[in-house]
Rosetta silent file (secondary structure, phi, psi, omega in degrees, C-alpha in Angstrom):
SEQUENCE: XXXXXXXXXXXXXXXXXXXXXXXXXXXXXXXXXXXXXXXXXXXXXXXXXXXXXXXXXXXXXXXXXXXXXXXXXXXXXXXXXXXXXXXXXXXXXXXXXXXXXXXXXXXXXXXXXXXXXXXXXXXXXXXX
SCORE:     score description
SCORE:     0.000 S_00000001
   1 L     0.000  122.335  165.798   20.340   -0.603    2.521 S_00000001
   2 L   -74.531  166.092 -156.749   19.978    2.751    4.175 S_00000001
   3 H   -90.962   -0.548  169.117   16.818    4.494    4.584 S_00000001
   4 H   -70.099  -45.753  174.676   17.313    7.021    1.413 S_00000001
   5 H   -73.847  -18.992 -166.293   17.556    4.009   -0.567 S_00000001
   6 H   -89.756  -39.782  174.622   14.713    1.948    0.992 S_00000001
   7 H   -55.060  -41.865 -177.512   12.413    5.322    0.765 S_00000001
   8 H   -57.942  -78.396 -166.175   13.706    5.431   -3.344 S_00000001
   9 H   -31.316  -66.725  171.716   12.793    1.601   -3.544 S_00000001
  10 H   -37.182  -64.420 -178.332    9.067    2.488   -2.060 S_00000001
  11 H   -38.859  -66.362 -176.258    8.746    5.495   -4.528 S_00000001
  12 H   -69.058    2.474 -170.503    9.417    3.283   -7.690 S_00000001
  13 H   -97.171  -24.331  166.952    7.523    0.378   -6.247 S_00000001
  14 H   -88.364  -67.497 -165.002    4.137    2.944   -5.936 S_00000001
  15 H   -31.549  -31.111  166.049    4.969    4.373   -8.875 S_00000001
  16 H   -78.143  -55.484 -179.463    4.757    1.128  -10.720 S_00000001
  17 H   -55.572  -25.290  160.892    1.863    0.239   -8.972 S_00000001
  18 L   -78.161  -18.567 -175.809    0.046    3.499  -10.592 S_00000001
  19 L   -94.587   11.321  172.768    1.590    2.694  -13.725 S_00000001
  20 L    79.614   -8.772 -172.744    0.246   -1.207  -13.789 S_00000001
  21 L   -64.338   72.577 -111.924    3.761   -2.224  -14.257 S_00000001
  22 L   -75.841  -41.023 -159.931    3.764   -5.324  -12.574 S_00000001
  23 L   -68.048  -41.715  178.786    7.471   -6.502  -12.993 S_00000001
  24 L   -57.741  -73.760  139.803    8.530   -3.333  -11.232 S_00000001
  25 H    35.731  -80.133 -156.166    5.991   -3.746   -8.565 S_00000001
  26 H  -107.948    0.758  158.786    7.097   -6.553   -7.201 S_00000001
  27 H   -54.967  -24.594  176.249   10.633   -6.345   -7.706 S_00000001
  28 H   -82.723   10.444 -165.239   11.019   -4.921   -4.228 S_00000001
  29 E  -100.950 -177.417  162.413    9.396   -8.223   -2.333 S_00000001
  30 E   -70.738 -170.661  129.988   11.771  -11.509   -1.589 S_00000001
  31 E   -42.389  -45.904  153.045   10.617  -14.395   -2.660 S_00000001
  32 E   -72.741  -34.573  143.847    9.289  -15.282   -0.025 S_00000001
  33 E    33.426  104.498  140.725    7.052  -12.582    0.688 S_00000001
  34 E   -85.550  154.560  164.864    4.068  -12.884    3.484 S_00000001
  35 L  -165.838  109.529 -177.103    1.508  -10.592    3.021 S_00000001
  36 E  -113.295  148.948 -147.590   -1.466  -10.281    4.832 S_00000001
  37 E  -140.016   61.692  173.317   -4.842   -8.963    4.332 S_00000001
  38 L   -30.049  -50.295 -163.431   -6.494   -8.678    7.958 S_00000001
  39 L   -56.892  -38.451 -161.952   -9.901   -7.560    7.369 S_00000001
  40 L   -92.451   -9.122 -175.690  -10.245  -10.115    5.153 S_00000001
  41 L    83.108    5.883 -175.296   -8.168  -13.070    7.007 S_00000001
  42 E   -97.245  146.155  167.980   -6.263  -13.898    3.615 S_00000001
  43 E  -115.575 -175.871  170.292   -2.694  -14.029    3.483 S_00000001
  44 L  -171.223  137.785 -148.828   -0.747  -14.865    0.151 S_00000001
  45 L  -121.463  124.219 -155.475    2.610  -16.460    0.355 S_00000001
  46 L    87.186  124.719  178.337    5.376  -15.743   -2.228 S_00000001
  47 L   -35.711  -86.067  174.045    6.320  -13.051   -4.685 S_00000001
  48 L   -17.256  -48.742  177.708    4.950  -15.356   -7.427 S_00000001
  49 H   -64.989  -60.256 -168.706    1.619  -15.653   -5.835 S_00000001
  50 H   -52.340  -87.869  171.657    1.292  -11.970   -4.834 S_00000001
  51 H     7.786  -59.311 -169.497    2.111  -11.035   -8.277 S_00000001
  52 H   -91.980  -13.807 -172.198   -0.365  -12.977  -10.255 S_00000001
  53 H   -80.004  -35.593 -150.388   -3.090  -12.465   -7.580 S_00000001
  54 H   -94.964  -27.044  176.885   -2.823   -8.609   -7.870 S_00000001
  55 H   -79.700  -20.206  178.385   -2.335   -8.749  -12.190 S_00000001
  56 L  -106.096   32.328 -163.640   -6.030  -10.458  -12.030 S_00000001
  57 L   -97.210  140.963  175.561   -7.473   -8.023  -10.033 S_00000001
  58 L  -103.060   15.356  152.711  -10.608   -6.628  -12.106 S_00000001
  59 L   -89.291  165.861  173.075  -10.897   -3.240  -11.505 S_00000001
  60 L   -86.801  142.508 -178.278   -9.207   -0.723  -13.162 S_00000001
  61 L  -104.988  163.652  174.644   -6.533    0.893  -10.067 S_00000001
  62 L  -160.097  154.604  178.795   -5.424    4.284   -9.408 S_00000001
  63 E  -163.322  141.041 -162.089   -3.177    5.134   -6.443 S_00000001
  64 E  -126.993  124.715 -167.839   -2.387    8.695   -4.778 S_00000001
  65 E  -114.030  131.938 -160.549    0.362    7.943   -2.185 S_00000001
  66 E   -99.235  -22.617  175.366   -0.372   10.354    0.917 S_00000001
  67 E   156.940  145.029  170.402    3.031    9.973    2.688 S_00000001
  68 L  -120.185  100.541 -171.546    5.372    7.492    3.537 S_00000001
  69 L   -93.142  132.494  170.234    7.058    7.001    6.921 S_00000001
  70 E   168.894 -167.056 -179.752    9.612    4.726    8.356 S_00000001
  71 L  -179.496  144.440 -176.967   13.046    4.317    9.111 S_00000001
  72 L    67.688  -82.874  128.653   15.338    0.940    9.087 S_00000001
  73 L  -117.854   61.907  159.997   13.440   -2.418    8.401 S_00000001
  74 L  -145.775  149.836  177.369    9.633   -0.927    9.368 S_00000001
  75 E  -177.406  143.383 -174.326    8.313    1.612    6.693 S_00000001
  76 E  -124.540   96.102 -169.961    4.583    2.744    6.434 S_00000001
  77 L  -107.151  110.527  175.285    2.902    4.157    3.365 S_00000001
  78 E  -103.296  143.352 -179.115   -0.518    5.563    3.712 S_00000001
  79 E  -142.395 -174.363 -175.768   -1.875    6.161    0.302 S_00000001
  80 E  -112.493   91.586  169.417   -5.729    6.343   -1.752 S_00000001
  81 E   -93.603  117.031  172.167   -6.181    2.870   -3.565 S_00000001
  82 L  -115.337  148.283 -152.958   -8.923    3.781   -5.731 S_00000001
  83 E  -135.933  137.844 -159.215  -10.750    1.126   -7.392 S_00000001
  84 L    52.975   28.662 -165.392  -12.847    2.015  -10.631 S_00000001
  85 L    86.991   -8.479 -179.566  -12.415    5.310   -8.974 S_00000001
  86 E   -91.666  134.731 -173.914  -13.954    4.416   -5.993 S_00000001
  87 L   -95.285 -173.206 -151.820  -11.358    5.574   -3.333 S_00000001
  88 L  -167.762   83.931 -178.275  -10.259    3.302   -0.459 S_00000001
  89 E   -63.784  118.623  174.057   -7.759    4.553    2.345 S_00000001
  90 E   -74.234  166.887  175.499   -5.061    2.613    2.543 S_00000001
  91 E  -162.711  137.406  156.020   -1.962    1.474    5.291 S_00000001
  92 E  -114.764   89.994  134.449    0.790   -0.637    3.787 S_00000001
  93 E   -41.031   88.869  162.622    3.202   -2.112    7.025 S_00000001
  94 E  -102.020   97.671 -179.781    6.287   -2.921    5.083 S_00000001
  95 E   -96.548  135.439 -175.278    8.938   -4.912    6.938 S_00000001
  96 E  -103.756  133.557  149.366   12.298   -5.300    5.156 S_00000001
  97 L  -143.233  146.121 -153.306   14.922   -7.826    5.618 S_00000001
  98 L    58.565   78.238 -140.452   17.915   -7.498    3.344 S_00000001
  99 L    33.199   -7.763 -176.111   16.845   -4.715    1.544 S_00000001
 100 L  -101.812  138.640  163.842   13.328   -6.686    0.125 S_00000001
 101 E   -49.536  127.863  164.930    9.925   -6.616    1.868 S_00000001
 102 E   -94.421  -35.815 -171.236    9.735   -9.880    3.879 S_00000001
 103 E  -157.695  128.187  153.517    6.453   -9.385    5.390 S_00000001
 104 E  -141.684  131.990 -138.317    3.400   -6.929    4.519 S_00000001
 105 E  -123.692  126.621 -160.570    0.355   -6.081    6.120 S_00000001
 106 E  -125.308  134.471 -173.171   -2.259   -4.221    4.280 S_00000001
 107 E  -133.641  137.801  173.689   -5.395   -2.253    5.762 S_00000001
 108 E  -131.378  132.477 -165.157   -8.210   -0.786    3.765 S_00000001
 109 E  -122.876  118.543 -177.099  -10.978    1.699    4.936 S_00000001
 110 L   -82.040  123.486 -177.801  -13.788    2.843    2.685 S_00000001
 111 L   -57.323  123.828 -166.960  -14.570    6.757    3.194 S_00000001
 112 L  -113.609  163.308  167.775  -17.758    8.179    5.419 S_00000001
 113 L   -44.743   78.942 -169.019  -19.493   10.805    6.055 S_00000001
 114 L   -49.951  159.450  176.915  -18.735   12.904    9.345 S_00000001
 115 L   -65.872  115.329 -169.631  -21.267   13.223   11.977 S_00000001
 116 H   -57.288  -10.515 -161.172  -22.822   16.679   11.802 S_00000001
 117 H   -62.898  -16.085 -170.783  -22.618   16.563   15.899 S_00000001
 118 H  -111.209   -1.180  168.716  -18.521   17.064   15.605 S_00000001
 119 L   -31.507  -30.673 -166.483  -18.845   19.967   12.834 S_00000001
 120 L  -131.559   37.797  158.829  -17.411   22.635   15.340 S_00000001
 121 L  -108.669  -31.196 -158.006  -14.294   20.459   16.490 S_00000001
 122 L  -102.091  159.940  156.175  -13.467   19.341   12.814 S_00000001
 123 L  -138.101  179.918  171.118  -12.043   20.753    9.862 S_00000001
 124 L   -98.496  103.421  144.018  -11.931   18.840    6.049 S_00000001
 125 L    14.984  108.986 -176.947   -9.052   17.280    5.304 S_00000001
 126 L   -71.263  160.460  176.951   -7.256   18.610    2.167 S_00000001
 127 L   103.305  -15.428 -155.060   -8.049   16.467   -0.824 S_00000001
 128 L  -118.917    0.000    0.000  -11.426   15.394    0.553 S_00000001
């Protein structure tokens, strides 16, 4: 799979994931599928698993995908998982090996305040 198709693969695989469609979703993982969840130390092992863990999640989801980078088997998608609305910056580490994610590693950051002390260094982000 070249990387026009593996970026197309990402696109409908967030797209499903804003549209709840699960089946799409996870059409792009093996089977086999690792996925890990540093902060929290959990991994979940299998398509099957991820799937059903992620259909019982009990917020309502919303996802804004901010840009996606990558090239080959490594691709990077940072996007805005917001959950009941509360947003949550995301990093998705997607490694592919025969065109399907094999292994992905997911980091989540809750948004803060800036410090007024860096106010004349900074600007605001669009979106924020």
């Amino acid at each position: 799979m070249g990387d026009q198709e593996t970026r197309a693969a990402l696109e409908r695989h967030w797209a499903a994931s804003a549209a709840g469609d699960q089946d799409a979703e996870h059409a792009i993982y093996h089977d086999d599928v690792v996925t890990d969840y540093p902060q929290s130390g959990e991994r979940i092992v299998g398509r099957r698993d991820l799937q059903a863990l992620r259909s019982h999640h009990p917020a309502r989801l919303g996802f804004t995908v901010r840009r996606i980078l990558g090239g080959g088997d490594l691709w990077i998608t940072e996007y805005v998982l917001a959950y009941d609305g509360k947003p949550t910056s995301t990093i998705s580490i997607m490694e592919f090996r025969d065109g399907k994610v094999a292994h992905e590693t997911q980091y989540f950051a809750d948004p803060f305040d800036p410090p007024a002390w860096r106010a004349g260094w900074v600007r605001s982000m669009p979106g924020r």
